[in-house]
N, C-alpha and C positions, 0 to 999 in steps of 0.2 A: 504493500500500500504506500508506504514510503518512497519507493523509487518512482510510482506514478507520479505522485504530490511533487515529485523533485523536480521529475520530466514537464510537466504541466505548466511549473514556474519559469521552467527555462524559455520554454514554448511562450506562454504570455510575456517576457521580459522582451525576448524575440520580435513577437508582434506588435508590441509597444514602443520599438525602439523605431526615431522619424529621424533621419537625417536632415541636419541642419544645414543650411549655404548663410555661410556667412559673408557679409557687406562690407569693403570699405566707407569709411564715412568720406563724404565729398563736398567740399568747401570751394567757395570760388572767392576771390578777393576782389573789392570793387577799384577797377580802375580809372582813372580821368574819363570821361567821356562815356563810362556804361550806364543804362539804364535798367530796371528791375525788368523791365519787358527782354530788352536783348538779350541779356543772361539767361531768364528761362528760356528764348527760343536753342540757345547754346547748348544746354542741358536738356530741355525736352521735356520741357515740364511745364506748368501754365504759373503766371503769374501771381492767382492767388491762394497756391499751395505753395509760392517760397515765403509770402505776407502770412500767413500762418503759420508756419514753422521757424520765422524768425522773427515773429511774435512785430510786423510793421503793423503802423496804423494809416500808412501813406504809402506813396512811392518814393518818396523818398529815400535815396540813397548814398551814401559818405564815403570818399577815396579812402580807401581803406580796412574799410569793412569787412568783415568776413561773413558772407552768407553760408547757411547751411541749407544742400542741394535736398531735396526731399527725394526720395523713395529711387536713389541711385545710386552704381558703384563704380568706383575707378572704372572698372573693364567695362562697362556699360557704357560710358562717357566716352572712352579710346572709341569704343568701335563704332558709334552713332556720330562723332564728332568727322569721320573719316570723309562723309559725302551726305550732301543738303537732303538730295533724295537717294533710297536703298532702290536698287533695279530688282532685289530678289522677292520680294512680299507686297502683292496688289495689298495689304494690311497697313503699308506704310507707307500709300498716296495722301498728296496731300490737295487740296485745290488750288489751284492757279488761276490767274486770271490772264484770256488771251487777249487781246483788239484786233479786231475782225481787220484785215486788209484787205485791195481788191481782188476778187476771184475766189476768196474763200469761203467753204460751205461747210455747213455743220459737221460732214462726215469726213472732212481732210482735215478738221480741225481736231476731232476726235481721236483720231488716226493716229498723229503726230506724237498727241500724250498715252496712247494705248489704251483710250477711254471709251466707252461702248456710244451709241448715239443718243439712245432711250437715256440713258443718265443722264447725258449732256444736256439734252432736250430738258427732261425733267428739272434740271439742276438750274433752271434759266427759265423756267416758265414759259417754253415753247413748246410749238407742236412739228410737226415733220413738214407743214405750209407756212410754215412761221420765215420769212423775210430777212437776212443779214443785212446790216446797214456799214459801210466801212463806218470806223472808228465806236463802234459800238463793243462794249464789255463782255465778255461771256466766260463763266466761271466753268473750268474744266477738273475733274476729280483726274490729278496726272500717274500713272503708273507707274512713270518715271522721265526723266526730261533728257532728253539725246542731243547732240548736235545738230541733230536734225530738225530741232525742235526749236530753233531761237526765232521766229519767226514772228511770235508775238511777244514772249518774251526774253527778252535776248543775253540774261548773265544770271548766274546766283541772286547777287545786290538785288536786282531789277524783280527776282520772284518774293526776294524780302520785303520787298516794299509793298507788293502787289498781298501776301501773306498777314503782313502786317495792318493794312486797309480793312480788309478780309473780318479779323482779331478786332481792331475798334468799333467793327458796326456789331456782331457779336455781345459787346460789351455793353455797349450804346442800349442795344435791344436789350439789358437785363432791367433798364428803370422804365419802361414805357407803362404807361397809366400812369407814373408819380405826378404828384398838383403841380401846376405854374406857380412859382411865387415870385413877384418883381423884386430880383435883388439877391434872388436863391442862389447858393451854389452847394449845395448840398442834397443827398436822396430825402430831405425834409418835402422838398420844392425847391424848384429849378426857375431860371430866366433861360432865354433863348441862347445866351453866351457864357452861363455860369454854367448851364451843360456840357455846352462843346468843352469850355476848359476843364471842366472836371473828366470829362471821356479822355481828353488828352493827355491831361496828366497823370493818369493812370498806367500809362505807356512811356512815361518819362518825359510828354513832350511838353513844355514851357509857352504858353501862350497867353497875348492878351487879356484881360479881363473882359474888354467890353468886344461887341459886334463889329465896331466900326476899329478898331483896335486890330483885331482876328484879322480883318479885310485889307490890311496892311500887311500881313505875315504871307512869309509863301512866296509861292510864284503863280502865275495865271492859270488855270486849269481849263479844256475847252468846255465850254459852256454845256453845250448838248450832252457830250460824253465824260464828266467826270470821273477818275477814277477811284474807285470805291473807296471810301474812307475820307477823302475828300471832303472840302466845304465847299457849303453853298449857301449866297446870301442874297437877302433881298430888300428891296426898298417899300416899307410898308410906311413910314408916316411923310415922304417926300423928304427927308433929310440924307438921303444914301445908304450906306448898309445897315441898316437898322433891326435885320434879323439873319440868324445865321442857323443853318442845321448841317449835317452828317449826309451827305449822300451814302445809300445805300444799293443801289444798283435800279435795272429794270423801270429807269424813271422818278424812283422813288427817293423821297429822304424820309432822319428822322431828324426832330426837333423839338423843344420844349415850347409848347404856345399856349394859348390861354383856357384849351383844355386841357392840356398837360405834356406830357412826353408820348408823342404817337407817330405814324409814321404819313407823309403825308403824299401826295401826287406833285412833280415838277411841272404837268398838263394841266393842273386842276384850273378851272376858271380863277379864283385869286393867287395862285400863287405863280401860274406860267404869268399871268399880268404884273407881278411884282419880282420876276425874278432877272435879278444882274449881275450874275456871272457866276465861277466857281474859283478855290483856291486851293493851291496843292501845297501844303506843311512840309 
């Protein structure tokens, strides 16, 4: 009876035993010029799981600093850090965004990023009689990007920006319904400018307080095709840019207005009437 009881224990300690992987801890130090946004995209993490793990209340960040990488290890950093996008796992596309040029059509556009059409389509709120217009936007889920593929967009930098656009409307869309408050810059209630700047600085980016301030920043952006992330303002009391929101693609922006944070039409009868121009940060 003994030797069972012995056997049994060996067998249950057996079954019991989980092999562990252990982590190196992984720290990054902040240097001139980083932002809490760029580091996470460096690591591969989002933003506001490094603002909880290093216990921020802002984006604010200090030369210096040591942030702690959440749920990463040395060797996982080596090998992700190696190339922007993996060509081995449809798991680890990411979206891009292409600008239509002349002669191209949904499915050469597709093609390029190893993206199906039906996505494409879906991914843009088109259908298979749906229209290309050059210089119109079109968000592509990419498989991986080849040389062959710089057509729309044409370096690393140039998908980071396009990524990064992508990531603030994203952000944008987590306060929609919050009140308008005149003077807001906060999720309490928002102004039409205290939004933008609070969406932006959430990304490290440093901007104007007021509308007409914003509208100074930047370079020109084309008006009709903004690219995503973008600002967009307009002259709503005859003194010049007096409101500004977020382009978000398909026509669309968001902004804070006097029903609150929603998303609004660039077409609409008052706002195609009031709107003068766009800005690119």
């Amino acid at each position: 009876m003994k030797s069972y009881i012995g056997l049994a224990a060996v067998s249950l300690a057996v079954c019991m035993f989980v092999p562990t992987v252990a982590f190196a801890s992984t720290t990054a130090q902040v240097k001139s010029g980083d932002t809490l946004w760029g580091i996470a995209e460096t690591y591969h993490v989002s933003v506001n799981s490094l603002e909880q793990v290093n216990g921020l209340h802002s984006s604010t960040i200090r030369v210096g600093e040591k942030l702690q990488i959440p749920g990463t290890s040395t060797s996982e950093h080596r090998k992700s850090s190696t190339a922007l996008y993996s060509t081995s796992s449809r798991s680890s596309r990411r979206i891009v965004v292409v600008t239509v040029k002349s002669g191209d059509t949904i499915s050469g556009i597709a093609s390029r990023y190893n993206a199906s059409v039906a996505e494409t389509l879906k991914l843009n709120g088109l259908t298979s009689r749906s229209i290309l217009h050059i210089g119109q936007k079109l968000k592509v889920f990419a498989g991986y990007v080849g040389t062959h593929s710089s057509r729309g967009v044409s370096s690393a930098a140039g998908i980071g920006q396009e990524v990064l656009g992508l990531n603030i409307v994203s952000f944008a869309k987590e306060f929609i319904g919050t009140p308008y408050r005149w003077g807001g810059e906060s999720t309490s209630g928002f102004d039409c400018s205290g939004y933008v700047q609070f969406v932006y600085g959430h990304f490290g980016i440093h901007i104007g307080r007021t509308s007409y301030a914003q509208y100074d920043e930047g370079g020109p952006a084309p008006a009709r095709y903004p690219d995503i992330g973008d600002l967009v303002f307009f002259n709503t009391d005859g003194g010049g840019a007096s409101h500004v929101g977020i382009y978000v693609g398909n026509g669309e922006f968001i902004n804070a207005e006097d029903r609150g944070v929603r998303i609004d039409s660039l077409s609409s009868a008052y706002w195609g009437a009031h709107y003068i121009g766009a800005r690119h940060i």
